[in-house]
C-alpha positions, 0 to 999 in steps of 0.5 A: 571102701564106701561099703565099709565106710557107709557101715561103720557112718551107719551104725556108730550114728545109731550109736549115738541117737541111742546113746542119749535117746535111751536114757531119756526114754527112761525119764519121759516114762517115770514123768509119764507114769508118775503124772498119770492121764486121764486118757492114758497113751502110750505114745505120750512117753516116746514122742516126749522122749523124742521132744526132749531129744530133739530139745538137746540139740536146740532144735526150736519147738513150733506150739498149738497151745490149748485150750484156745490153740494160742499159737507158741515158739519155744527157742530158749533151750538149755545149752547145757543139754547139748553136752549129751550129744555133743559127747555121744558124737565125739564118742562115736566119732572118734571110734570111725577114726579108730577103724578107718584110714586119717586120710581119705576114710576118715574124711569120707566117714565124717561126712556120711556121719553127718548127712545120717545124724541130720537125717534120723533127726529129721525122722525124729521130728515127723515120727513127733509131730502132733497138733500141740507141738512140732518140731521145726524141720527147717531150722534142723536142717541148719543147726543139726550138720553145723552142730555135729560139724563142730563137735567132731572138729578137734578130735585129731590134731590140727595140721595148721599150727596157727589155727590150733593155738588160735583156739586154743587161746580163744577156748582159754579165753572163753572159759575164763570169762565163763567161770568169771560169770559164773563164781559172780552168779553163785554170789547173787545166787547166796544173796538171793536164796531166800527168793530162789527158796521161795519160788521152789516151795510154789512150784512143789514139785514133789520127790520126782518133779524135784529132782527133774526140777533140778535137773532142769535148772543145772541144764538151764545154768550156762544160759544164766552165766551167759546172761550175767556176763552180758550184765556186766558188760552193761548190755544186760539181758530181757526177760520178755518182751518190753524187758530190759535187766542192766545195771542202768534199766531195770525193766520188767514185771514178773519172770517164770517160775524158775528157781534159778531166776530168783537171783536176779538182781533188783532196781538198778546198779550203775557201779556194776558196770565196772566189771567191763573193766573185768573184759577189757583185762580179758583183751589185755591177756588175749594180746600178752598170749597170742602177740609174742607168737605173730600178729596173724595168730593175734587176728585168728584169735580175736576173732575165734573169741568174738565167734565163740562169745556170739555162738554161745550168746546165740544159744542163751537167747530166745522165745519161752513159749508165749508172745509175752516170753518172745524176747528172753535172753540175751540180745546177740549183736548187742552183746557180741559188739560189746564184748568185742569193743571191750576185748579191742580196748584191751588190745589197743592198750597193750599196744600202746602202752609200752610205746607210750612209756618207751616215748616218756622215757626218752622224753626226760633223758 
């Protein structure tokens, strides 16, 4: 039974390195032969395509940068790249279940897929590393089998009720709040077009560098609607060090050259702050969907919610390569204990507000 089980681990985790890694071969080398080199190597397009890879799973990048050989971090990647291997994963995950038995192989299975994941992005990481830039095989080793843990958790129904409409209430909950932020970044984002134009027609990035221009800011969206989301709450979000955007400081002298960031909002705006009003609602619906069902599954997914919401905030945060750049983001406690008392106010509201008019009632009988 192991044999069998190793085989089909082995082979469906190749399955789903090549399942993103092809593709992003293929992008590394038009870049590569559309910039042209001085000093052209061939290994240039597979070590970026490996970067970008090993980028998709948030794995931070440790940089020499030249001439100087300033020493560099770069941690704030794109959560929407995870969506590739988080869908290569499920894909794969899901045919191991189909040729295996739920219950013992299954389990056995999952586990194997994970140790080989995490050990071909190990291989990833040495098979890339170069003076200029390293991937940091520490942090891989934390992040890739938590990762792959969570992307193949759910695919088969959950045996504990409670747990499974936690969820779903803390996905439901999550995704509200996300679309929220959302439609309110594409209002700043119409407002500000004329920036955001602008800072394109600097970059010029010609007909190629265009659409990967594109491609990059898409992927780099969800951080953005992450960050507005924290604006609302008052907490607001750096844009390197010594910056502070909120509706109550702004504070900050130039951002990177990213269309996307062209709808920041400008000076300060205290009114905003009344989208928290936005959060504690949030609270509101959380007890209204999970109360009638137990005060357990009203626990469970109140806290699955403030995971969530810190989980997503630990991925919008980060360094962009240089010192200056060191504090870009979102800050993960300030947020998470802001959207937490927000969703606690709510909650304590639904609580006591029918007892409270219950008390006035009896009161002028």
């Amino acid at each position: 039974m192991f044999q069998r089980v190793l085989w089909i681990s082995l082979t469906q985790a190749i399955r789903s390195v090549l399942l993103v890694l092809i593709p992003l071969s293929a992008i590394a080398l038009i870049a590569w032969s559309t910039a042209g080199s001085a000093e052209p190597n061939t290994t240039d397009p597979i070590r970026a395509a490996l970067w970008l890879w090993l980028g998709a799973h948030h794995i931070p990048f440790n940089l020499n940068l030249p001439p100087g050989h300033v020493a560099g971090f770069l941690s704030y990647l794109p959560i929407g790249a995870l969506l590739f291997p988080v869908i290569a994963i499920r894909s794969s995950m899901k045919r191991i279940y189909s040729a295996t038995d739920y219950s013992q192989e299954a389990r056995l299975a999952r586990t194997i897929f994970i140790i080989l994941y995490s050990c071909f992005t190990q291989i990833a990481i040495f098979a890339s590393r170069s003076s200029e830039v390293s991937a940091s095989w520490l942090w891989a080793l934390g992040i890739v089998p938590i990762g792959v843990w969570l992307s193949t958790t759910g695919i088969t129904q959950s045996r504990r009720r409670e747990s499974g409409l936690a969820a779903r209430h803390a996905r439901g909950l999550l995704a509200i709040t996300l679309g929220t932020s959302a439609l309110l970044y594409g209002l700043l984002l119409i407002i500000n077009l004329k920036t955001v134009t602008d800072l394109t027609k600097v970059i010029q990035p010609g007909i190629v560098g265009g659409i990967l221009l594109l491609l990059l800011n898409l992927l780099y969206l969800p951080n953005v609607i992450i960050a507005v989301a924290t604006y609302f709450l008052g907490v607001g979000f750096g844009v390197g060090s010594g910056t502070l955007i909120s509706p109550f400081i702004h504070r900050y002298d130039q951002i990177p050259a990213l269309p996307l960031l062209g709808a920041l909002p400008t000076g300060t705006h205290p009114l905003l702050f009344i989208g928290v009003i936005f959060f504690i609602a949030i609270g509101v619906t959380l007890y209204q969907l999970a109360y009638s069902e137990s005060t357990r599954i009203l626990r469970q997914s109140f806290l699955l919610t403030i995971l969530g919401f810190a989980l997503l905030c630990s991925g919008a945060t980060g360094s962009l390569i240089t010192s200056q750049m060191s504090n870009f983001g979102v800050s993960i406690w300030k947020s998470t204990l802001a959207f937490a008392i927000a969703l606690g106010v709510g909650i304590a509201l639904s609580a006591i507000t029918p007892a409270a008019i219950g008390s006035l009632q009896n009161r002028r009988r």
